[in-house]
TORFI-896852 format. One line per 2 residues: number of its first residue (from 1); their letters; for each residue x, y, z of N, C-alpha, C. Coordinates in steps of 0.1 Angstrom, whole numbers. Atoms other than C-alpha are relative to their C-alpha. Example, Ala and Ser with C-alpha at 12.3 -4.5 7.8 and 13.67 -1.06 7.14 Angstrom:
// TORFI-896852
1 = AS = 9:-12:0:123:-45:78:9:12:0  -9:-11:0:137:-11:71:-8:11:8
This chain:
// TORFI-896852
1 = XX = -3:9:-11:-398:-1600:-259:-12:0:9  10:-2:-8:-424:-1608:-237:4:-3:15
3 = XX = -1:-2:-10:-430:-1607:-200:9:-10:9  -2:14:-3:-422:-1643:-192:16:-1:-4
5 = XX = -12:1:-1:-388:-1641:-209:10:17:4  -5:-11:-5:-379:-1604:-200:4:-1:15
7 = XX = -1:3:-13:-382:-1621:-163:8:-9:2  -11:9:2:-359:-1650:-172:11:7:1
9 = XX = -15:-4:1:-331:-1633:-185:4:14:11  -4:-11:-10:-331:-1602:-163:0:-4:14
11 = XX = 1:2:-17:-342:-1620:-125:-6:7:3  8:-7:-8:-365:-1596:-121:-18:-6:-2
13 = XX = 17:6:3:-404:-1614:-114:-11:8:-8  5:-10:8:-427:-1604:-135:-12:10:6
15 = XX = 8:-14:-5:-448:-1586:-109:7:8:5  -6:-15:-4:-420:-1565:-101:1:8:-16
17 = XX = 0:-3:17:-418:-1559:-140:-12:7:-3  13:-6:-4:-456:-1553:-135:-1:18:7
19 = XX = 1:-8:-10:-452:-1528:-105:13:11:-9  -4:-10:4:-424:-1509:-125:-8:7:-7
21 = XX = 5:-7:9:-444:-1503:-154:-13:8:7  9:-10:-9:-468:-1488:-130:1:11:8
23 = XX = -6:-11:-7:-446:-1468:-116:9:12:-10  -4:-12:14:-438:-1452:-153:16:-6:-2
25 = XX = -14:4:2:-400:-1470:-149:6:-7:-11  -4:6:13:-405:-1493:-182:-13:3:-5
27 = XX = 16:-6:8:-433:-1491:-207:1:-18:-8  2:6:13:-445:-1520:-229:-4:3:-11
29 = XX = 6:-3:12:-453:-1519:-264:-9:-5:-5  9:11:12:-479:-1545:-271:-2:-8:11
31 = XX = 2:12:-8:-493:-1576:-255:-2:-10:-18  -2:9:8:-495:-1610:-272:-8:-8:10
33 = XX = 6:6:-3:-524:-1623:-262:-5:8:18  -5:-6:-12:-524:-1613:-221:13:4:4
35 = XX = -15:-3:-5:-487:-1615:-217:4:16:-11  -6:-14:9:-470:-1580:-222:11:0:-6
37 = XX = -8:-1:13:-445:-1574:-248:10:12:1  -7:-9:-5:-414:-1550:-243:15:0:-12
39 = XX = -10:1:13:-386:-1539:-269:13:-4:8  -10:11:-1:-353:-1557:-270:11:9:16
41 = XX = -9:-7:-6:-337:-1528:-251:-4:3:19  4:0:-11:-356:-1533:-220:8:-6:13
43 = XX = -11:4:-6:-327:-1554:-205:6:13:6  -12:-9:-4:-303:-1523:-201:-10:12:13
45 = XX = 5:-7:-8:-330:-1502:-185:1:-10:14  2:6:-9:-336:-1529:-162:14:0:10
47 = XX = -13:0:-5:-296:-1528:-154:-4:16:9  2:-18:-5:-300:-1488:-150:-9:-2:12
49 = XX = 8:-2:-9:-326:-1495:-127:5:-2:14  -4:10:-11:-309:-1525:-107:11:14:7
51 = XX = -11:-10:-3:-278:-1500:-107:-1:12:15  8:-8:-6:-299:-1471:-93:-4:-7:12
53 = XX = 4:7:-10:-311:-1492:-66:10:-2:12  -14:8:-14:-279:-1509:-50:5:10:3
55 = XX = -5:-15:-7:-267:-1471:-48:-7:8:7  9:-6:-11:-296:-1463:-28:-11:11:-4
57 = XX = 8:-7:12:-317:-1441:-52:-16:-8:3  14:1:-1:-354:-1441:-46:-8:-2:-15
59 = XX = 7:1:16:-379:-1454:-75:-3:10:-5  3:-15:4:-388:-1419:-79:13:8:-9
61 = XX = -14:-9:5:-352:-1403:-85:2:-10:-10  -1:7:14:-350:-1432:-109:-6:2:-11
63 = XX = 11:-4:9:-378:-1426:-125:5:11:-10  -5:-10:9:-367:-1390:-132:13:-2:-11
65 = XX = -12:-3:8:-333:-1399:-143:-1:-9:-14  -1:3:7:-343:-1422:-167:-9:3:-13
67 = XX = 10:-11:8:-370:-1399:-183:-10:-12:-6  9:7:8:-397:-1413:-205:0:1:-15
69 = XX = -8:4:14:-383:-1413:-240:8:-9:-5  -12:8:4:-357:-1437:-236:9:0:4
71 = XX = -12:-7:-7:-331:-1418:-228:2:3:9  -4:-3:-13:-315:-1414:-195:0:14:1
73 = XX = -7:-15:1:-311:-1380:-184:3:1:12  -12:0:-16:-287:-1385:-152:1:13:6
75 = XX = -5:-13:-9:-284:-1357:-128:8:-2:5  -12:7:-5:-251:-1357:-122:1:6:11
77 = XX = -1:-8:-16:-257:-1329:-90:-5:-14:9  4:16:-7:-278:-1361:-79:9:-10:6
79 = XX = -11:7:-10:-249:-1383:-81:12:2:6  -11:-6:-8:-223:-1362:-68:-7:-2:18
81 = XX = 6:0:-17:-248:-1361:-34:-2:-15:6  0:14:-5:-253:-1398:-37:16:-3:4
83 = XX = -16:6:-3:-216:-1407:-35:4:4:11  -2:-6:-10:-210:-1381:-10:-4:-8:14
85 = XX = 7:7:-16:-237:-1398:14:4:-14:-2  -9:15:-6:-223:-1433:4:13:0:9
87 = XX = -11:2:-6:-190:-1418:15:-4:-3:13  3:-2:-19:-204:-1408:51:-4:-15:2
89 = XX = 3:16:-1:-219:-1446:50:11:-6:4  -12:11:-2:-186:-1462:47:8:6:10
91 = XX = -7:-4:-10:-168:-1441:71:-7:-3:15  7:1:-9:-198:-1449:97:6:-16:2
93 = XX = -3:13:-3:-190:-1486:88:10:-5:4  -14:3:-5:-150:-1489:92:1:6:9
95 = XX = -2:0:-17:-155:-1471:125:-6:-10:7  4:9:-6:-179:-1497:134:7:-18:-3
97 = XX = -12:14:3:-154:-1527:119:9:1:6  -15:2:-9:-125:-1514:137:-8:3:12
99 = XX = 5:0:-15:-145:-1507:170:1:-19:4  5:19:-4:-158:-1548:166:13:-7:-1
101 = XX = -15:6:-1:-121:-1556:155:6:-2:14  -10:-2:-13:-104:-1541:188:-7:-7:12
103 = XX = 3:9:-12:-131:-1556:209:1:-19:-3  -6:14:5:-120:-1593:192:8:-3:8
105 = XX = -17:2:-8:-84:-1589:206:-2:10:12  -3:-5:-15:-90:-1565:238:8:-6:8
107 = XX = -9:8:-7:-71:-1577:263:-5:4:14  2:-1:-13:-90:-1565:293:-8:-9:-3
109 = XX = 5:12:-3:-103:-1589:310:-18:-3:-3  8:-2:3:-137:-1578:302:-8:6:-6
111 = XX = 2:-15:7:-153:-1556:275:-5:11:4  10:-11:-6:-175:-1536:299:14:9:9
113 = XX = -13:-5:-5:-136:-1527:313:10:7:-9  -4:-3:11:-123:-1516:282:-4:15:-4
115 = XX = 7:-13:5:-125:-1477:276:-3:0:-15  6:0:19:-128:-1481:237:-16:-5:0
117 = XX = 13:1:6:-153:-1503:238:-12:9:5  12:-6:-8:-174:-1488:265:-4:17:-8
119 = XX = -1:-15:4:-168:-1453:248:-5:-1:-15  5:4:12:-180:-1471:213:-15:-2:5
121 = XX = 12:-2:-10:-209:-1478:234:-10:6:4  8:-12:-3:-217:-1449:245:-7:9:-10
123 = XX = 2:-6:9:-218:-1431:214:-7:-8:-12  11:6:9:-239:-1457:192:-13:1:11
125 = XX = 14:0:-4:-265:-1456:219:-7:13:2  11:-13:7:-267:-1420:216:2:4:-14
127 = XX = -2:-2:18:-264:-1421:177:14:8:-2  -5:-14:3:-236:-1398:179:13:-7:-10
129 = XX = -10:10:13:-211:-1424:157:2:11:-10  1:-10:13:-201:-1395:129:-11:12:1
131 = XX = 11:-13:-3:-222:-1369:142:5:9:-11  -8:-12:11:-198:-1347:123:2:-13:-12
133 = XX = 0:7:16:-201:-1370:89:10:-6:-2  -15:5:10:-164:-1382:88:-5:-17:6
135 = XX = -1:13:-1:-176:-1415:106:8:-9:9  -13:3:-13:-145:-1415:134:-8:4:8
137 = XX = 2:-4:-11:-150:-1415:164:6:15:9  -8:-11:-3:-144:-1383:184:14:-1:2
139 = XX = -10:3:-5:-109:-1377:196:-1:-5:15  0:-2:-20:-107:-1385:237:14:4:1
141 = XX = -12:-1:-8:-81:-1367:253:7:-5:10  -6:8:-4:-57:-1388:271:14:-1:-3
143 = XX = -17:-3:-1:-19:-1388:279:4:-19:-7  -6:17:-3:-20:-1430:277:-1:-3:-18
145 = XX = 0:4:19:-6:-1434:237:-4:-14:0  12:16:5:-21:-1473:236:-12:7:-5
147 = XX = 10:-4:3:-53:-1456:243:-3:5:-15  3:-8:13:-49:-1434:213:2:-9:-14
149 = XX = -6:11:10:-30:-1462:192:-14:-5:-5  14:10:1:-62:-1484:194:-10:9:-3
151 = XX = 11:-6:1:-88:-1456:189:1:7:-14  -4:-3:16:-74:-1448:152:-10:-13:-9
């Protein structure tokens, strides 16, 4: 298959196709003329790659995992750590979806009046959002159950 249709069917341009095989990620086997030439199984790597990618995997850690013989050789310690730090991701994100939720429906009159939000506030402008990894917000101590209702 050559470059031109390897770039069709997969969506990937052929100077990223270029820039892989430069980066050791695919290999060709041949040219046909100037255009490069690549065996039929080049598709699935290119999946493996795409895969590796949207999970946040560096061209490098890819690189490794998918060896240079053909065969993958996955480090599964690898993706145990990747998932892990996707967890911490998504827990950063559904505190910051329910923060933007509650300031939707607040009901003070003004969000800079609002201890949630202001206290959401506080702690993205000092990064501290999941300082501890889970992604919640600290607890605040406070007798007023709303308060707490809304800060879940």
């Amino acid at each position: 298959m050559d470059i031109a249709e390897v770039a069709k069917r997969s969506g990937v341009p052929a100077s990223k196709l270029r820039f892989y095989e430069e980066k050791g990620l695919i290999n060709s086997v041949g040219r046909q003329g100037l255009r490069r030439l690549f065996n039929n199984d080049i598709l699935e790597r290119l999946a493996l790659i795409a895969l590796g990618r949207a999970a946040g995997f560096s061209l490098d850690e890819i690189a490794r995992m998918l060896g240079s013989k053909g065969n993958p050789d996955i480090d599964r310690d690898l993706l145990v750590s990747k998932a892990d730090e996707l967890d911490r991701t998504i827990q950063k994100l559904i505190a910051m979806r329910d923060g933007l939720r509650h300031a939707a429906v607040c009901s003070a009159p003004n969000h800079m009046e609002c201890p949630k939000f202001r206290r959401l506030l506080g702690l993205a402008a000092h990064g501290a959002i999941s300082s501890d990894g889970t992604g919640k917000l600290p607890k605040k101590r406070s007798s007023n159950k709303a308060l707490r209702r809304t800060s879940r």
